[in-house]
One Martini backbone bead per residue (centre of mass of N, CA, C, O) as a GRO file, in nm:
protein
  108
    1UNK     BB    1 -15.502   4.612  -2.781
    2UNK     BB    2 -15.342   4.889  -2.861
    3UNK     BB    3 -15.342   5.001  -2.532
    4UNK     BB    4 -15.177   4.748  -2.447
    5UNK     BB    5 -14.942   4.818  -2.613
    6UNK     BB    6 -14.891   5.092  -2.501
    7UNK     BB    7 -14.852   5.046  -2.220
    8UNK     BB    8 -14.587   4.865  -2.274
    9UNK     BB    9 -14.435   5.059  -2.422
   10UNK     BB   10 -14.447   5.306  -2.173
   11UNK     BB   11 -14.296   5.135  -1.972
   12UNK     BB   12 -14.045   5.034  -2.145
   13UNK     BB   13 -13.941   5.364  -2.130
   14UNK     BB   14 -13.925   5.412  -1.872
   15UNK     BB   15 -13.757   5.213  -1.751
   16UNK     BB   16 -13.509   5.253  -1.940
   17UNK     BB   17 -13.470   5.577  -1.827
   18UNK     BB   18 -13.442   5.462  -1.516
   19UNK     BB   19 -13.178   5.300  -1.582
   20UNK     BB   20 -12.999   5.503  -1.668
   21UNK     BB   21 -13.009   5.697  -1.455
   22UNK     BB   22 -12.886   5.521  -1.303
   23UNK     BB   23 -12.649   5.489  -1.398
   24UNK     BB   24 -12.512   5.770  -1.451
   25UNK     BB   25 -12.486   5.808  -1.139
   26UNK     BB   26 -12.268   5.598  -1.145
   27UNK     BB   27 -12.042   5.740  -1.363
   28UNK     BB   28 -12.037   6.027  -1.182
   29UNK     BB   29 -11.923   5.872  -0.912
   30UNK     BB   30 -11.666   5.749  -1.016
   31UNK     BB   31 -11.523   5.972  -1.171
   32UNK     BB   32 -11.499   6.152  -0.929
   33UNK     BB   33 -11.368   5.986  -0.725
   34UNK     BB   34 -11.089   5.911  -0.919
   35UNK     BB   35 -11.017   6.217  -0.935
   36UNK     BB   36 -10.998   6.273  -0.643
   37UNK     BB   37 -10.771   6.083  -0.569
   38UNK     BB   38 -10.590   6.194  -0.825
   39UNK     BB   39 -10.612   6.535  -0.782
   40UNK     BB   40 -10.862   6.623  -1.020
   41UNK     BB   41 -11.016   6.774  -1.238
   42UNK     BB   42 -11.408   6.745  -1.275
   43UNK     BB   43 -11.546   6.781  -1.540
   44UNK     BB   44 -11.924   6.918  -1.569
   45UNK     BB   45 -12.022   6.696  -1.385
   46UNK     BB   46 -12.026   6.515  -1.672
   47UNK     BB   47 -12.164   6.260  -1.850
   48UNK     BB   48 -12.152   6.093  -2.158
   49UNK     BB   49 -12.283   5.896  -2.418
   50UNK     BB   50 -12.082   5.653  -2.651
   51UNK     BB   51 -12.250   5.340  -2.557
   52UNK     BB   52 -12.464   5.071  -2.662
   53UNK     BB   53 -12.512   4.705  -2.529
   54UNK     BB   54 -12.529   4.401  -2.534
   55UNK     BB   55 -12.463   4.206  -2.188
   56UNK     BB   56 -12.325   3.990  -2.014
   57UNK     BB   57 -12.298   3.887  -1.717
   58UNK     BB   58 -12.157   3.645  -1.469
   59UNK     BB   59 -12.467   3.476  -1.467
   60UNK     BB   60 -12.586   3.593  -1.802
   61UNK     BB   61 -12.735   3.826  -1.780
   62UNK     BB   62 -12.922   4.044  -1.967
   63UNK     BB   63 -12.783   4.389  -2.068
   64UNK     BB   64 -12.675   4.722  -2.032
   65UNK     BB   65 -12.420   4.848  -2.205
   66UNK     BB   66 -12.218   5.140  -2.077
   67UNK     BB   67 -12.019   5.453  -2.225
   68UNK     BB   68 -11.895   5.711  -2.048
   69UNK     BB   69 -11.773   6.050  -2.093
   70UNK     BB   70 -11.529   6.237  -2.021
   71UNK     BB   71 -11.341   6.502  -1.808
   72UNK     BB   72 -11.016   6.603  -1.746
   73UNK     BB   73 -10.773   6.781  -1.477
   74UNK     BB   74 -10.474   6.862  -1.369
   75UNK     BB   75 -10.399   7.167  -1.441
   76UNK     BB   76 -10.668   7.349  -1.551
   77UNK     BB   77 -10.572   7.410  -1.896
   78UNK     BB   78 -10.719   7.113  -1.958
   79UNK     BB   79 -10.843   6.856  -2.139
   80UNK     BB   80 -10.918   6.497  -2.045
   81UNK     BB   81 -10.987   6.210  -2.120
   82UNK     BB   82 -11.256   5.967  -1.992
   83UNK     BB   83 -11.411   5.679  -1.884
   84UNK     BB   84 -11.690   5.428  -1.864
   85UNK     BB   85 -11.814   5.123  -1.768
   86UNK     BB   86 -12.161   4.998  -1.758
   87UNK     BB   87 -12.328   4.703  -1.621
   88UNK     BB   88 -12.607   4.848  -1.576
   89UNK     BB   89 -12.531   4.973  -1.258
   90UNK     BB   90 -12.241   4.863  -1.284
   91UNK     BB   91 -11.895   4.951  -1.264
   92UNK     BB   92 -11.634   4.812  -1.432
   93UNK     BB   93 -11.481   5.049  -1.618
   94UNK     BB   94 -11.199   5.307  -1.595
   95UNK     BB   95 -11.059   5.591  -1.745
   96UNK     BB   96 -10.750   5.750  -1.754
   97UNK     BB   97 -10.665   5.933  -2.062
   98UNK     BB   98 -10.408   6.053  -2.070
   99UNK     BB   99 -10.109   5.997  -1.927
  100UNK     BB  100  -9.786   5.888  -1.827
  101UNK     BB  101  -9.989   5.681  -1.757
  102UNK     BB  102 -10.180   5.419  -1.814
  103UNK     BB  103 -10.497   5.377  -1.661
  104UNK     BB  104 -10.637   5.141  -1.526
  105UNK     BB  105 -10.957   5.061  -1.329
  106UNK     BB  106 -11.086   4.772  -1.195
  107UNK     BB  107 -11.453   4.740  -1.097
  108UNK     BB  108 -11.476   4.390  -0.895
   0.00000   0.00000   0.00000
């Protein structure tokens, strides 16, 4: 029995493991795109976690909401945060702030 729960243990963290990478590589390349839109430059390449919590999709389905923070450079001297949420793998909302407008991006 010991076994049995061992098994479903690294299973389910395993799953988890992959489910991030996903989620992270959707959130990097968010990040990345809206930089690149903006004419902005995505700095580090990389996005860290800022906060997970369970969240319901638009059809119920319980899912793990990430938070995810960035940096980025207008001109290239400073560094500006910007954020990424995403719901699962799906990337639900991005923020790139402060700049002279706040902009909030909804990718619904």
């Amino acid at each position: 029995m010991i076994e049995l729960m061992l098994i479903v243990l690294v299973s389910a963290l395993a799953w988890l493991w992959w489910d991030s990478m996903q989620a992270r590589e959707a959130a990097v390349g968010a990040a990345r795109a809206a930089c690149e839109s903006e004419g902005l430059q995505f700095l580090d390449d990389t996005v860290g976690i800022a906060s997970v919590r369970p969240a319901r999709n638009a059809d119920g389905r319980l899912l793990l909401q990430r938070a995810y923070d960035f940096e980025f450079s207008d001109t290239g001297d400073n560094r500006i945060r910007g954020s990424v949420v995403t719901l699962g793998r799906r990337v639900i909302l991005l923020r790139l702030l402060p700049r002279p407008t706040a902009q909030v991006i909804p990718l619904h």
